[in-house]
N, C-alpha and C positions, 0 to 999 in steps of 0.2 A: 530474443534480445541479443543473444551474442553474436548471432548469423547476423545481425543489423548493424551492431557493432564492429563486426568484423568487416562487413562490406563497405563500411566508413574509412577503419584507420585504415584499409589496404588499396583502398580510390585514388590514391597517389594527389588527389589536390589537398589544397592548404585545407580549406573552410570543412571540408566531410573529416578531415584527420582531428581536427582541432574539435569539431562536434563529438566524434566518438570517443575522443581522450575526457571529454568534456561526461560524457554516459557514462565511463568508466569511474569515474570519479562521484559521480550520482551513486552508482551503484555502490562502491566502497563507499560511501556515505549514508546510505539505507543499510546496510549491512550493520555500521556499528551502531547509529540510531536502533533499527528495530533488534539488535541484541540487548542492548540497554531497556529497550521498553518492554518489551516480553520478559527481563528477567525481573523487572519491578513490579509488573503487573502479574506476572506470577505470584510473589513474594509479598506484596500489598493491595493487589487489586486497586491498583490505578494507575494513570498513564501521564505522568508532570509535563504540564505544559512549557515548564521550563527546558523540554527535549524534544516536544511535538513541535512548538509554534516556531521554534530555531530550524528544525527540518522541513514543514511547510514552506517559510519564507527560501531557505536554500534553493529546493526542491521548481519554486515556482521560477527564481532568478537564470537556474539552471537553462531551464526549459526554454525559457525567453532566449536566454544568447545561444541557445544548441538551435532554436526557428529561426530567429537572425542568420545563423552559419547556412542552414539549410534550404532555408525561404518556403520553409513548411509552416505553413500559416494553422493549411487543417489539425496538423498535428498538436498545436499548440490550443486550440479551438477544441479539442475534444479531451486533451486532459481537464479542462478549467468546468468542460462541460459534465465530465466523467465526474471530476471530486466535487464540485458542486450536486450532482447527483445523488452519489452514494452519501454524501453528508448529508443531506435533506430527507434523506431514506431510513438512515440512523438518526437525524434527529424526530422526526417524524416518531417511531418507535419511540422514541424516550419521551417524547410529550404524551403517547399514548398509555403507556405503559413502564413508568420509570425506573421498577427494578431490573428491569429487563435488560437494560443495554444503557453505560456510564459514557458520561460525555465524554472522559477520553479517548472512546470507541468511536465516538461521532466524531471528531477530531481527527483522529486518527485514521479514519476511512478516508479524509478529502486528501489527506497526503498519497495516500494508498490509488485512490481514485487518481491521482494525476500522473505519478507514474505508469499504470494501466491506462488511460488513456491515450497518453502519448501515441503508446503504441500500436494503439488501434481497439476499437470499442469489441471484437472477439479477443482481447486479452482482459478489456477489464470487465465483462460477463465471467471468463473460466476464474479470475482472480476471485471478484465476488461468489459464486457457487464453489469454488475450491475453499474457501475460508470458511462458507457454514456448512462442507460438507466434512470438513476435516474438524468441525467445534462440535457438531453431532453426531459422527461417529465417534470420538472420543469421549463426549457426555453420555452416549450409550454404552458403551463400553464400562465407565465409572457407575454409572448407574448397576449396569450388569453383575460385575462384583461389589456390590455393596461400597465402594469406596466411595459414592457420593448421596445423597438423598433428592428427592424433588424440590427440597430446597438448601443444597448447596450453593452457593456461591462460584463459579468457573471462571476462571480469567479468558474473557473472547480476544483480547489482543494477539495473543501468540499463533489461534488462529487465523487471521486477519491476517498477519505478517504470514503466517506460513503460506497460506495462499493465494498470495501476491505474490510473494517469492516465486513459488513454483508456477503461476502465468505466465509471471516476468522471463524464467527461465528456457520455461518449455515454448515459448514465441518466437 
């Protein structure tokens, strides 16, 4: 994302400068959103939608005027398609299986889903596998020393952001 970002503001025209000041902005906007969400869902095991559905709505507006600037159509077509995905993925699970996975997780994936997206469906597959590969090895882990049981309660958000993070980063 930053090689993309950087190929934006350094294009020397208006509309690619103005898209990438525009990502930059997305992204220090994901940063303090998904700090605040991982430390509450650490801390309480939930994710308020008074902080999800404000970064959602941002998130989408974002992306709209960043394909306007850039007249990337697909790109906007495959976030909407990615967080509609990954939502129906996690809600799916929560209708199945409801202790399993809190609807602020399913919320919170379509935000996650649209950012990965954006940037192409090989970021939001590693986003997605980075998230439950980094909540099961640390649930191994916890499990390993005894610091959790089979039925502990885990906060999946922190991995979920972490693993988007690190998509978002390494793209």
């Amino acid at each position: 994302m930053m090689s993309y970002i950087g190929e934006l503001l350094s294009s020397g025209a208006a509309a690619p400068v103005v898209a990438g000041i525009l990502l930059l902005l997305g992204g220090l906007v994901f940063g303090v959103c998904a700090t605040a969400l991982a430390y509450i869902d650490v801390q309480q095991h939930r994710l308020p939608n008074r902080i999800v559905y404000p970064w959602a709505g941002f998130t989408a507006g974002l992306l709209v005027l960043v394909t306007f600037l850039l007249g990337d159509i697909s790109g906007l077509g495959r976030a909407l398609a990615a967080g509609a995905i990954w939502g129906l993925l996690f809600f799916g699970v929560r209708m199945l299986h409801p202790p399993s996975i809190g609807m602020g997780d399913v919320k919170l994936s379509v935000v996650l889903g649209l950012y990965t997206g954006f940037l192409g469906w090989d970021v939001f597959i590693v986003g997605v596998a980075l998230s439950f590969l980094l909540g099961g090895l640390v649930s191994m882990w916890l499990l390993l020393t005894r610091r959790a049981t089979s039925s502990s309660r885990i906060a999946f958000g922190p991995f979920l952001i972490l693993g988007t993070a690190a998509a978002l980063v390494l793209s």
